[in-house]
C-alpha positions in Angstrom: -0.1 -47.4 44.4 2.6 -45.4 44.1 2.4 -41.4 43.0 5.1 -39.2 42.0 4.4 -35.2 41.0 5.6 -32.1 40.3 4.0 -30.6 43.3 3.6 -34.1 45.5 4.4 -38.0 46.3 1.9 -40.0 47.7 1.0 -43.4 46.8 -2.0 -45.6 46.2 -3.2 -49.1 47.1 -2.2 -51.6 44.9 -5.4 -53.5 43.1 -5.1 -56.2 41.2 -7.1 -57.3 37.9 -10.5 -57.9 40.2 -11.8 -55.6 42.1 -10.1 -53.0 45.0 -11.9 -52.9 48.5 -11.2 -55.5 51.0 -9.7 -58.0 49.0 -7.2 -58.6 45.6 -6.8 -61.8 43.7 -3.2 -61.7 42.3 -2.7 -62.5 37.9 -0.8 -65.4 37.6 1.0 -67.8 35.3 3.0 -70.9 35.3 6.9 -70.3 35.4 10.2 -72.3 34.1 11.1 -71.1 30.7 10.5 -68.1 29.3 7.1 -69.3 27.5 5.4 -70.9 30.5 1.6 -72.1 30.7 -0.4 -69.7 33.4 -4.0 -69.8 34.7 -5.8 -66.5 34.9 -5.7 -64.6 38.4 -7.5 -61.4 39.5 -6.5 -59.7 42.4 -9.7 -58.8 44.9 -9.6 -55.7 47.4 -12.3 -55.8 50.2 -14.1 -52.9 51.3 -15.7 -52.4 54.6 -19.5 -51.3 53.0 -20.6 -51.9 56.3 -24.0 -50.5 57.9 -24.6 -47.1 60.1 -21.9 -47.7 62.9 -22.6 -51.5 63.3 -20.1 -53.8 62.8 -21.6 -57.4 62.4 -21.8 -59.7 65.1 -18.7 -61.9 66.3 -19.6 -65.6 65.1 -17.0 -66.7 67.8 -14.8 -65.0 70.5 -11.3 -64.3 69.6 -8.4 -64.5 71.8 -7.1 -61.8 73.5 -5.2 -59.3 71.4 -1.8 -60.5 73.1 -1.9 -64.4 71.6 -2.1 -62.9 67.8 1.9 -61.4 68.4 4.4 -62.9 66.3 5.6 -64.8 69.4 2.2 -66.6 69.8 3.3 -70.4 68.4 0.7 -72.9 68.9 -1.7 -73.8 66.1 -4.3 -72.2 65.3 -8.0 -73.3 65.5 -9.7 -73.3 62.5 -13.5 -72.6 61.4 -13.0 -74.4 58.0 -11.1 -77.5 57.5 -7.6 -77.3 56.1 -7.1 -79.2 53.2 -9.5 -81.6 50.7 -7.3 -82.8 48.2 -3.4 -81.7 47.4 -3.7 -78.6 46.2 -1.1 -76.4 46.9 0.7 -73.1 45.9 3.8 -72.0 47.2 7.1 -70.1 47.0 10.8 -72.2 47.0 14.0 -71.3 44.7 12.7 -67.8 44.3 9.8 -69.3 42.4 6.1 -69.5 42.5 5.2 -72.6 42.5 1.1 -74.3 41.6 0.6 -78.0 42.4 4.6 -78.8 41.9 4.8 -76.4 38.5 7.0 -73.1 38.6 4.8 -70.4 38.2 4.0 -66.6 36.9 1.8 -64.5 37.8 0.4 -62.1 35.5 -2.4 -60.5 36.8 -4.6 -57.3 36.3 -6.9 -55.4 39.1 -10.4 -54.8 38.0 -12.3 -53.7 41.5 -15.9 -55.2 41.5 -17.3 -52.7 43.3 -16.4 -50.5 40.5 -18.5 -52.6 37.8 -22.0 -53.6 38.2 -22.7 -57.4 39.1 -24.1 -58.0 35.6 -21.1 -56.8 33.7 -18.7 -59.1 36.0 -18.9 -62.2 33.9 -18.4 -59.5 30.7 -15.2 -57.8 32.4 -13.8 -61.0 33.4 -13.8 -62.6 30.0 -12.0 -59.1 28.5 -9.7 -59.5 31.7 -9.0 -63.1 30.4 -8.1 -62.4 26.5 -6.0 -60.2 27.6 -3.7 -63.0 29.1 -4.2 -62.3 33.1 -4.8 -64.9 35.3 -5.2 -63.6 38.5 -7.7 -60.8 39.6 -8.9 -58.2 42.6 -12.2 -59.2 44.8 -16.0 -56.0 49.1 -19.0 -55.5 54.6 -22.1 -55.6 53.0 -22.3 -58.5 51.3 -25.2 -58.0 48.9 -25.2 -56.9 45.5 -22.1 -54.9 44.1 -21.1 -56.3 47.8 -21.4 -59.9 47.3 -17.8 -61.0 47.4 -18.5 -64.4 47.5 -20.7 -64.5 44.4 -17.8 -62.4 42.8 -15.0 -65.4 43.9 -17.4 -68.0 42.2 -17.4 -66.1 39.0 -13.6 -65.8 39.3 -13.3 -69.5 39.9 -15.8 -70.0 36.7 -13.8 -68.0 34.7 -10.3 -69.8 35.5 -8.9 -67.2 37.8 -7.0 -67.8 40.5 -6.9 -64.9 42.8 -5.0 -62.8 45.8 -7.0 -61.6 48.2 -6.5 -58.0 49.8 -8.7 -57.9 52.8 -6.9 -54.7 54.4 -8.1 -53.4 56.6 -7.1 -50.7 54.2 -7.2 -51.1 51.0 -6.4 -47.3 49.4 -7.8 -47.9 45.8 -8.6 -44.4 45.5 -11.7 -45.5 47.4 -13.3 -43.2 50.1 -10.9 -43.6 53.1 -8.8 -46.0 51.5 -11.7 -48.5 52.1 -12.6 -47.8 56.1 -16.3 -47.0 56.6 -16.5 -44.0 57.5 -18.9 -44.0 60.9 -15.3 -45.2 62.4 -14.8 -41.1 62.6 -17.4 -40.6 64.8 -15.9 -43.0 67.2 -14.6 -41.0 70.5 -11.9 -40.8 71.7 -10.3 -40.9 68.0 -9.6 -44.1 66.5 -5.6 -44.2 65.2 -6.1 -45.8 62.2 -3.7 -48.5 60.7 -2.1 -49.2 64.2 -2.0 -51.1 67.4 -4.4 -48.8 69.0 -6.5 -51.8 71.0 -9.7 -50.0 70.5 -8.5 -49.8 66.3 -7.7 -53.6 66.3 -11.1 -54.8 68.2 -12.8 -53.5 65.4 -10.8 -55.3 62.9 -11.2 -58.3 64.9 -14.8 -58.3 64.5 -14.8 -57.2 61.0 -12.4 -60.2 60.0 -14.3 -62.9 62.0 -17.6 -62.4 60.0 -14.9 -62.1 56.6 -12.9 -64.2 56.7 -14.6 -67.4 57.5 -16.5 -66.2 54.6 -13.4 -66.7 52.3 -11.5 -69.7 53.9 -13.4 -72.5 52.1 -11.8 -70.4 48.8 -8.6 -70.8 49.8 -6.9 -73.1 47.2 -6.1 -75.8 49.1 -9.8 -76.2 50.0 -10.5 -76.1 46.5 -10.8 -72.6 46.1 -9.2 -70.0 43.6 -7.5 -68.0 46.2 -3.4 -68.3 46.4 -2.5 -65.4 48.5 -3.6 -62.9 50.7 -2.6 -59.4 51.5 -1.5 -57.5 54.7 -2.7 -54.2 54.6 -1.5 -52.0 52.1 2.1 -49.9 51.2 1.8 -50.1 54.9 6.0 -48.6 54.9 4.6 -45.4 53.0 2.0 -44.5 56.2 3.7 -46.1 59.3 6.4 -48.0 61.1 3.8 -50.0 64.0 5.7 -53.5 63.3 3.1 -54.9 66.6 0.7 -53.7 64.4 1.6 -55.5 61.0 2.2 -58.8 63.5 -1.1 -59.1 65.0 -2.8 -58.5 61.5 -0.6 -61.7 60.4 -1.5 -63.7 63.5 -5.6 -62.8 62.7 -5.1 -63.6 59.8 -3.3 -67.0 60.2 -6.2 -67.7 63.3 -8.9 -67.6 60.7 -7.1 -69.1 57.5 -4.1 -71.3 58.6 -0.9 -71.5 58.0 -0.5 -72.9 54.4 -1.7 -70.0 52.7 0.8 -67.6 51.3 0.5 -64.2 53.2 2.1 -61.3 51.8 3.1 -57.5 51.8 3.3 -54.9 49.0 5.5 -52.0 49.2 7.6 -48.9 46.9 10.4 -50.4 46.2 12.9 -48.2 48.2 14.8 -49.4 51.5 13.3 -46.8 53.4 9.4 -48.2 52.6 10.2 -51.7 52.6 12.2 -51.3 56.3 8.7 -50.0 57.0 6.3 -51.9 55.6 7.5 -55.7 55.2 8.0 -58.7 58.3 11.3 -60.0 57.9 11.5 -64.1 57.5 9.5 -66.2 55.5 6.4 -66.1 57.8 5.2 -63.1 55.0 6.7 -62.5 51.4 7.3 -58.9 50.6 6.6 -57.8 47.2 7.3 -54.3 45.8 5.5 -52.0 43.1 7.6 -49.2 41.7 7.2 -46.3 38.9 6.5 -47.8 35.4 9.5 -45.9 33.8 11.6 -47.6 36.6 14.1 -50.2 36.0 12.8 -53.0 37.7 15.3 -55.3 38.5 17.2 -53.9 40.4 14.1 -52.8 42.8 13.7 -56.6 42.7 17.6 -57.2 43.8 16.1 -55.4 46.7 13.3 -57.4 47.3 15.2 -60.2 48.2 17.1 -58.3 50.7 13.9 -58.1 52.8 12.5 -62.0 52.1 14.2 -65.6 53.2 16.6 -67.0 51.0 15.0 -68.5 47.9 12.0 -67.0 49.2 11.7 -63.7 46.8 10.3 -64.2 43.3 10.4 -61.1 41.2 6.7 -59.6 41.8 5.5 -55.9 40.6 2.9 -56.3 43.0 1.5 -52.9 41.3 2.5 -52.7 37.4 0.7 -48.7 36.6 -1.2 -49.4 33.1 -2.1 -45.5 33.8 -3.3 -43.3 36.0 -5.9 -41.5 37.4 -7.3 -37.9 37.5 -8.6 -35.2 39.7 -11.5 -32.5 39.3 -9.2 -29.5 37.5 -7.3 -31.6 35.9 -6.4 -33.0 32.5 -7.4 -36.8 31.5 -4.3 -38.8 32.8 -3.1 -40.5 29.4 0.4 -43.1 29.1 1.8 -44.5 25.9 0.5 -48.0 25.0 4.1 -49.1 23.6 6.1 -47.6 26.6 3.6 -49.3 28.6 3.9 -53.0 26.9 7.6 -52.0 26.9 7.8 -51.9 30.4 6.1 -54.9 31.2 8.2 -57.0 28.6 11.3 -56.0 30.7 9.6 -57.9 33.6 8.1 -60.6 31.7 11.3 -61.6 29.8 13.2 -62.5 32.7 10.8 -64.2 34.3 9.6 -61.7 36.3 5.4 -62.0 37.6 3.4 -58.5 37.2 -0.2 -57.4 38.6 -1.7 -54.8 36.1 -2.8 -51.8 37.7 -6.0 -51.3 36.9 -6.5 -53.6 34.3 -9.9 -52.2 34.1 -10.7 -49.4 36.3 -14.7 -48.5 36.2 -16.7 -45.8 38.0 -16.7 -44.3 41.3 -20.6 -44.7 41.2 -22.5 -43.1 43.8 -20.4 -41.1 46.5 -17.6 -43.5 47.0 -14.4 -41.7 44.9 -11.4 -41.2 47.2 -9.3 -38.2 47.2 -5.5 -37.0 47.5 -3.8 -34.3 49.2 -0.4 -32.6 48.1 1.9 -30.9 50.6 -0.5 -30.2 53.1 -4.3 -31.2 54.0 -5.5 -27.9 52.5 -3.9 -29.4 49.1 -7.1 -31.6 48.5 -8.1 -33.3 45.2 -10.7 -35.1 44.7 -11.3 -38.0 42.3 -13.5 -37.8 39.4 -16.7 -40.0 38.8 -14.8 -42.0 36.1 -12.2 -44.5 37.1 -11.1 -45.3 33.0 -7.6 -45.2 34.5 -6.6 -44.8 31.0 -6.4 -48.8 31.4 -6.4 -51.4 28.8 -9.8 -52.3 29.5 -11.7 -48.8 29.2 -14.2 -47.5 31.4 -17.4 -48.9 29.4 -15.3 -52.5 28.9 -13.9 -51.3 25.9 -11.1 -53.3 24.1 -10.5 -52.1 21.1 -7.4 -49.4 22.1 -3.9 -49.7 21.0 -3.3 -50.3 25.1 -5.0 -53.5 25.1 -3.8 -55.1 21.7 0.0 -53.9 23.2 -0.5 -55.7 26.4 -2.2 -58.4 24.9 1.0 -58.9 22.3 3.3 -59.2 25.3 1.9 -61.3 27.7 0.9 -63.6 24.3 4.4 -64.2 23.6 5.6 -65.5 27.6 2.2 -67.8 27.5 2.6 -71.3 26.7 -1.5 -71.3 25.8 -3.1 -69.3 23.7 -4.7 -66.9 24.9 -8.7 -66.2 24.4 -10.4 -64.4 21.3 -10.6 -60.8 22.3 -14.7 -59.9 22.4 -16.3 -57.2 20.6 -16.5 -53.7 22.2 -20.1 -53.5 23.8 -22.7 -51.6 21.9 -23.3 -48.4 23.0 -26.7 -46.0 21.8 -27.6 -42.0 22.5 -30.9 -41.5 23.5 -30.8 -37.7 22.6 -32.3 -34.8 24.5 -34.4 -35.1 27.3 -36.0 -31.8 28.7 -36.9 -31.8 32.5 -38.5 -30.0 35.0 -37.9 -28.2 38.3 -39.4 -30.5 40.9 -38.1 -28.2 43.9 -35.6 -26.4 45.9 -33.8 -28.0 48.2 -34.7 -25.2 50.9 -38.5 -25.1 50.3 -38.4 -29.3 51.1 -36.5 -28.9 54.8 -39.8 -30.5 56.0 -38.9 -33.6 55.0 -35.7 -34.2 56.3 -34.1 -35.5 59.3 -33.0 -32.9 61.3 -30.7 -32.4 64.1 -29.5 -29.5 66.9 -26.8 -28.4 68.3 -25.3 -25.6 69.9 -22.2 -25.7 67.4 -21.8 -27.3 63.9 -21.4 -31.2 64.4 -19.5 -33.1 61.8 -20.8 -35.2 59.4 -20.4 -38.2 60.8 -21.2 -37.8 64.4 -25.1 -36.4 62.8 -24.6 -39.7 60.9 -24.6 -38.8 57.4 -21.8 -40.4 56.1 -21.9 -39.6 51.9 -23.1 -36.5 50.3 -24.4 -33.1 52.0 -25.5 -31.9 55.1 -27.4 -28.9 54.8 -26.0 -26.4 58.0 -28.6 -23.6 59.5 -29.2 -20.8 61.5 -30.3 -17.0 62.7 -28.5 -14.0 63.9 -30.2 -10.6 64.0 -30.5 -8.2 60.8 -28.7 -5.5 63.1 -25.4 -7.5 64.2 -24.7 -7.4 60.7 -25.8 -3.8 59.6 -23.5 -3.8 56.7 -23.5 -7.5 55.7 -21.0 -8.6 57.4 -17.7 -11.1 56.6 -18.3 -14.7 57.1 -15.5 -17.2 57.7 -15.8 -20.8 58.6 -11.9 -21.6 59.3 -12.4 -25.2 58.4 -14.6 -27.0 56.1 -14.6 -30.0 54.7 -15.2 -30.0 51.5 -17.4 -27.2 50.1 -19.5 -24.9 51.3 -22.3 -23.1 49.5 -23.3 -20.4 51.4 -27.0 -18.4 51.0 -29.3 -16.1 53.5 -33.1 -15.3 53.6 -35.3 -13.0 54.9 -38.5 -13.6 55.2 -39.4 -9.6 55.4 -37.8 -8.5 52.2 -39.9 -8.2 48.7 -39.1 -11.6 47.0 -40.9 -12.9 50.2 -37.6 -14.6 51.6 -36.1 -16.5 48.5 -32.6 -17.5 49.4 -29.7 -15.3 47.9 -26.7 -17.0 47.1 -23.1 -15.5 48.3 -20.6 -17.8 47.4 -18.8 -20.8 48.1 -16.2 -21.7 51.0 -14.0 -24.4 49.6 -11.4 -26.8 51.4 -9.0 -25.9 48.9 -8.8 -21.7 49.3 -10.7 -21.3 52.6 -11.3 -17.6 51.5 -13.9 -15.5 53.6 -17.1 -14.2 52.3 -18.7 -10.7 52.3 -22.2 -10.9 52.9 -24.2 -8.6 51.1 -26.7 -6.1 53.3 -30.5 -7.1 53.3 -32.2 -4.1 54.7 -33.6 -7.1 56.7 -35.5 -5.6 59.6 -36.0 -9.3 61.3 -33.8 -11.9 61.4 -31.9 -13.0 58.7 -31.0 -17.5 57.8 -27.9 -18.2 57.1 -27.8 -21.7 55.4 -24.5 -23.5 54.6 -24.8 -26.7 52.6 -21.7 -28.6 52.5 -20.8 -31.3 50.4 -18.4 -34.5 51.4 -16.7 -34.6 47.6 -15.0 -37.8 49.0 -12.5 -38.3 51.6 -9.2 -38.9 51.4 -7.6 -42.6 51.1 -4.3 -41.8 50.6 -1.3 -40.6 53.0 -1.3 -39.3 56.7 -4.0 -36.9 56.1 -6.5 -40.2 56.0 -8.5 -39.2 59.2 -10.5 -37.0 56.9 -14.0 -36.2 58.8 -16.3 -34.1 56.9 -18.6 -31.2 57.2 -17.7 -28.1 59.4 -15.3 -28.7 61.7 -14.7 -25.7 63.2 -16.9 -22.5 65.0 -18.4 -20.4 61.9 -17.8 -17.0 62.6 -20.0 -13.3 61.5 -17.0 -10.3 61.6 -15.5 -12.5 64.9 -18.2 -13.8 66.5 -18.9 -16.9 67.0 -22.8 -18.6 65.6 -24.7 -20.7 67.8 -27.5 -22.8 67.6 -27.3 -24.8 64.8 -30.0 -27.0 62.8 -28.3 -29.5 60.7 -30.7 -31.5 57.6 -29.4 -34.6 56.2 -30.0 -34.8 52.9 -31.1 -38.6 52.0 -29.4 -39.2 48.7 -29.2 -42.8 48.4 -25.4 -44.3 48.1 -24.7 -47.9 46.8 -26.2 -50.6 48.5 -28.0 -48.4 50.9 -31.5 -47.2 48.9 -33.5 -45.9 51.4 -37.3 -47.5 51.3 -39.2 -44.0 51.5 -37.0 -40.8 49.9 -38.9 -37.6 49.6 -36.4 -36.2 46.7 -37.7 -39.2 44.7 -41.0 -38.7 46.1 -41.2 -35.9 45.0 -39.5 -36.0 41.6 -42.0 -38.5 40.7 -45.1 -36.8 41.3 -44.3 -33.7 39.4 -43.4 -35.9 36.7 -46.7 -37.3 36.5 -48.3 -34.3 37.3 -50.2 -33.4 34.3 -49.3 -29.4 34.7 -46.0 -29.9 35.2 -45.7 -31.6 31.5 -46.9 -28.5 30.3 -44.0 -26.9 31.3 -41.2 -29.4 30.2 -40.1 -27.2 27.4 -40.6 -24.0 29.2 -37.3 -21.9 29.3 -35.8 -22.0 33.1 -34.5 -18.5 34.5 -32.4 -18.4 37.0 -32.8 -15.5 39.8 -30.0 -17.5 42.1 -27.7 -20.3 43.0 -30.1 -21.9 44.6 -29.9 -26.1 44.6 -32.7 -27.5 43.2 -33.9 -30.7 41.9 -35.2 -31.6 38.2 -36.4 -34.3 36.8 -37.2 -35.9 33.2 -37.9 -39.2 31.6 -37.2 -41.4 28.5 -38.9 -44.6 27.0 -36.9 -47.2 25.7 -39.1 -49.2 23.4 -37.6 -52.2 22.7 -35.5 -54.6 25.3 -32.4 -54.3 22.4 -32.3 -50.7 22.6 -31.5 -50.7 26.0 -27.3 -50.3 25.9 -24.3 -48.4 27.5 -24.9 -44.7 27.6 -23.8 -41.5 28.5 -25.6 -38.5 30.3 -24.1 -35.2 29.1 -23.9 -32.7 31.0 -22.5 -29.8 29.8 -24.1 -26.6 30.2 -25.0 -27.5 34.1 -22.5 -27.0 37.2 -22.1 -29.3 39.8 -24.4 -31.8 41.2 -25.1 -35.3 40.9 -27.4 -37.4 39.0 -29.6 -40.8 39.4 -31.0 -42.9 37.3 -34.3 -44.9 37.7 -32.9 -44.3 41.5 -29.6 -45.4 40.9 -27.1 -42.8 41.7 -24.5 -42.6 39.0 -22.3 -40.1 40.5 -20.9 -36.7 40.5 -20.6 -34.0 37.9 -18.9 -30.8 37.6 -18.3 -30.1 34.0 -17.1 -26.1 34.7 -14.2 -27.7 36.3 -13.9 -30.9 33.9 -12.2 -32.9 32.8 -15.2 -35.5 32.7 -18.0 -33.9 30.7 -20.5 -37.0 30.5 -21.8 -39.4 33.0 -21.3 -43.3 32.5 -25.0 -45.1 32.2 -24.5 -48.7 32.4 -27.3 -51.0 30.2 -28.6 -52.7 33.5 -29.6 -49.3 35.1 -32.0 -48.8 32.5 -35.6 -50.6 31.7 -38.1 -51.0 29.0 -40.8 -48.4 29.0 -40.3 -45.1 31.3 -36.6 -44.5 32.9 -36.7 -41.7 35.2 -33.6 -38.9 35.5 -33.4 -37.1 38.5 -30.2 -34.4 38.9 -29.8 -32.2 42.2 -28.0 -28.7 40.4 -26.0 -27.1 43.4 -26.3 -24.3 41.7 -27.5 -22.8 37.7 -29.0 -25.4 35.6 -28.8 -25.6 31.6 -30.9 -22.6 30.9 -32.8 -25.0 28.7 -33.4 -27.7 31.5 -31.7 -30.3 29.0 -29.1 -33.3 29.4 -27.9 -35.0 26.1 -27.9 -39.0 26.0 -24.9 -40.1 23.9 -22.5 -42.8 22.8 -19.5 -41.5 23.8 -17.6 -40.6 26.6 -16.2 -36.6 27.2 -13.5 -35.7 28.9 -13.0 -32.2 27.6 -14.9 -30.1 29.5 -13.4 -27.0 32.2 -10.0 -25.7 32.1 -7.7 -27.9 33.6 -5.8 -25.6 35.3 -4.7 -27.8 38.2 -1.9 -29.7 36.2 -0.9 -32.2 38.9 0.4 -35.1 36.5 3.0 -38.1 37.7 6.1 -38.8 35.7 6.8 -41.9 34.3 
């Protein structure tokens, strides 16, 4: 995707109506007049939700990286047989053509990995009345992972699809898709090239995917019509071995009839980059919405064989998203429709980006720099995207009816009935409990030493926090002392102890270090007359996915320093917060949670008034019945009053908030989280909870909340 600021350019991976990951199914729709008949198409993005540092096993040895160049000519052998019937799609006359019909594609991303596997069917169909036809499709393959399960409900739905199996994939994802144990491998991995040790690891990851996918292909019956080579590739590099050997891997394991292709900005310099000259690959551009688009697509054809370019907005921006600090990215619904008719009318194909965007549940939002790495911002919980198809499924937006009102009219069908909105219900207040602080439960957690700080990674806790401790005498810092930590990734939230002072060694908070300022901190003087713990709890607030900053490892990075000298002898605790598709079976913060809740004492002191002495993090907990299986519906967990955390529900980690910052004040609670009878709320408070230990259940999303004083917008 492409980004343009006031203080930045960078650009994002293009998804298409599906899901964004690993792979993109591309909207679609029959061409030759300017009313043509179309079948739906989502575009599918793969990600690589692969286990701790394991890639899955080789089903069969590949050739050495040398025979996948683009001078490498003999046919390739094939794990799935070619062809069953005559299905084919392909490109001649500057068309796209299905089974001998011109064709259009108008498509729309909508990343499954973004939407829970019981809302796919629901998505889908409100992808479908809105007139798309092709959509977007993730290394675990199980749940919100199971790509193939999401390809049958494409095919179900009349979808054809695109595929985008990377290996990066941007989609404002957590490194652009990568997993991230890839940045504890030593030497450094350079990403996105021909590095041999890079591309062995691809290999791998592509011969346990992609034989997963060829009997989809559409000429084995399947719904998929194209597939992706990695992604804006001519906004990060310019390794053309690199782009050729992910064409021949890909051509190995799917053949040669399939329609590979590139996506790129549509400027000379990114396309010279990014595309394979010939007709082995197509090269299609995205481009600003505000843009004139045809003479980007004059371009195109500059950098595709003759009769060999159809006009494709491989990335059409229905909105945008936003950062932590800033305001709710909103575009006009008519400019919007307005831009796409300009395509549409002259036969132009378009992918809607996002048609729906959904929810970076758990830890897995991405983040963007500006000028420089210190320039971070990170992506809220909330994907809405301000896209036509809002964040809960929603429909009924002037965005959606404009959209829909355009595409209607270069449709030879007619389009779907549009769906009602879902129902969506506020379970009021619910009062919780302190279960703990996070320091007083150290016991329980995994712990590692080391002489110096060791990034996340390499400890091997990829998401969330690692909790960084250690000693120095009370008299090498007689005054307190100035603590600097030159570089931290992402925040730091810095507290000492000592166990000889009055309060009998409660933490005190001192501040916070952030990626963003780096400041130092005074610590304040203890009168400690033994030694005094430093602990430094860092949280990964998502890394970046975008840009040439991508090899963002997390944690401390560097030597923490007390007035200039250096602290060894490090304990670092991994704090077990589960992440999507990886609940652990035992976790003690649930544990724990759980058995003050049903601790009879405890509920005595549910409605007791919490005071705060310090920033300490700390967990709480609280519950709510649902009595009846048709009140359970779409909610929102408010959280204003609280500062930054995250929450779960019945176990199920629904992301991060920070309303002090905002904009996002409430927390997305899809229906299939919850259950009849008890659901359990768990939120770990970095540091001051609602003084009255409260979160609001409502029917309506928030995106009010903090100041929004970083004003990083894009221009149309």
């Amino acid at each position: 995707m492409r980004v343009t600021s006031s203080s930045s350019n960078y650009k994002k991976s293009g998804l298409v109506w599906s899901s964004k990951g690993s792979e993109a199914a591309a909207a679609m729709g029959k061409k030759g007049s300017r009313r043509v008949s179309f079948i739906f198409i989502f575009i599918i993005s793969l990600l690589c939700l692969v286990g701790l540092g394991v890639f899955v096993p080789v089903l069969a040895l590949l050739p050495p990286l040398s025979s996948y160049s683009h001078n490498h000519h003999h046919h390739p052998i094939l794990p799935y047989p070619k062809r069953v019937n005559s299905r084919k799609f392909e490109i001649a006359d500057d068309k796209f053509w299905k089974d001998g019909q011109a064709f259009r594609i108008i498509g729309g991303d909508l990343h499954y990995f973004r939407v829970l596997p019981e809302y796919w069917d629901d998505r889908l169909l409100r992808a479908k009345a809105l007139g798309l036809n092709t959509k977007a499709g993730t290394f675990n393959f199980d749940g919100i992972a199971d790509l193939v399960s999401y390809l049958k409900h494409c095919q179900k739905h009349g979808f054809l699809v695109t595929l985008r199996p990377g290996p990066y994939i941007c989609a404002e994802w957590d490194l652009g898709g990568f997993p991230p144990w890839l940045l504890a491998i030593e030497p450094a991995l350079k990403l996105r090239s021909s590095d041999p040790a890079y591309l062995q690891l691809v290999e791998k990851w592509w011969g346990t995917l992609l034989p997963k996918v060829a009997p989809y292909l559409y000429e084995n019956g399947g719904p998929i019509i194209m597939v992706q080579i990695e992604n804006e590739y001519g906004s990060y590099g310019n390794d053309k071995a690199y782009l050729h050997h992910i064409v021949g891997l890909t051509r190995y394991h799917l053949g040669n009839d399939i329609i590979l292709y590139t996506t790129d900005g549509g400027s000379r310099e990114t396309l010279e980059k990014g595309t394979i000259r010939g007709d082995a690959v197509f090269s299609a551009v995205d481009f600003t919405t505000g843009d004139n688009p045809w003479p980007i697509f004059e371009l195109q054809k500059e950098f595709n064989a003759p009769g060999k370019s159809p006009p494709l907005s491989a990335e059409f921006y229905t909105g945008w998203l936003t950062h932590w600090g800033e305001k709710i990215a909103q575009t006009d619904a008519d400019f919007t429709a307005s831009a796409l008719e300009t395509i549409l009318s002259r036969n132009g194909s378009a992918v809607l980006y996002m048609a729906h965007g959904g929810t970076n549940f758990g830890f897995y939002n991405g983040a963007n720099t500006g000028a420089n790495e210190s320039d971070y911002k990170p992506d809220l919980t909330s994907y809405d995207y301000d896209a036509p198809i809002r964040e809960t499924g929603d429909i009924n937006n002037a965005k959606y009816k404009a959209l829909r009102r355009v595409i209607e009219k270069y449709t030879a069908e007619s389009l779907p009935a549009v769906p009602p909105d879902n129902e969506k219900i506020g379970y009021g207040s619910i009062h919780l409990t302190k279960t703990g602080s996070l320091l007083d439960m150290l016991h329980h957690f995994d712990v590692v030493e080391s002489e110096n700080p060791i990034p996340m990674e390499s400890v091997g806790q990829m998401f969330g926090f690692l909790l960084y401790v250690t000693e120095y005498a009370a008299k090498d810092a007689d005054n307190g002392g100035i603590l600097s930590i030159p570089k931290v990734h992402d925040r730091a939230q810095v507290l000492i102890s000592c166990s000889s002072e009055r309060n009998g060694g409660r933490p005190t908070f001192v501040g916070t270090i952030e990626r963003w300022s780096n400041q130092r901190l005074s610590l304040p003087n203890t009168n400690c007359v033994s030694s005094i713990s430093l602990f430094i709890l860092v949280e990964n607030t998502g890394r970046l996915n975008y840009g040439p900053y991508i090899f963002d490892r997390k944690g401390i990075l560097s030597s923490v320093y007390l007035d200039g000298r250096v602290l060894h002898k490090w304990k670092m605790y991994k704090i077990p917060f589960a992440n999507l598709n990886a609940i652990p079976k035992t976790n003690p913060i649930i544990q724990a949670s759980y058995s003050v809740l049903f601790d009879i004492s405890a509920r005595k002191k549910l409605k007791e008034k919490y005071v705060n002495v310090s920033k300490e993090p700390a967990f709480y907990v609280g519950q709510f019945h649902i009595d009846k299986e048709d009140q359970i519906k779409d909610t929102f967990v408010s959280l204003n009053g609280w500062s930054k955390g995250i929450v779960t529900v019945n176990n199920f980690n629904v992301g991060r908030f920070w309303p002090s910052v905002g904009p996002q004040c409430n927390l997305y609670v899809p229906a299939p989280i919850l259950k009849l009878g008890e659901n359990v709320v768990v939120i770990f408070e970095l540091e001051s909870p609602n003084p009255e230990l409260v979160v609001n259940f409502v029917d309506q999303p928030d995106f009010t909340c903090g100041s929004s004083k970083r004003n990083f917008h894009h221009e149309l």
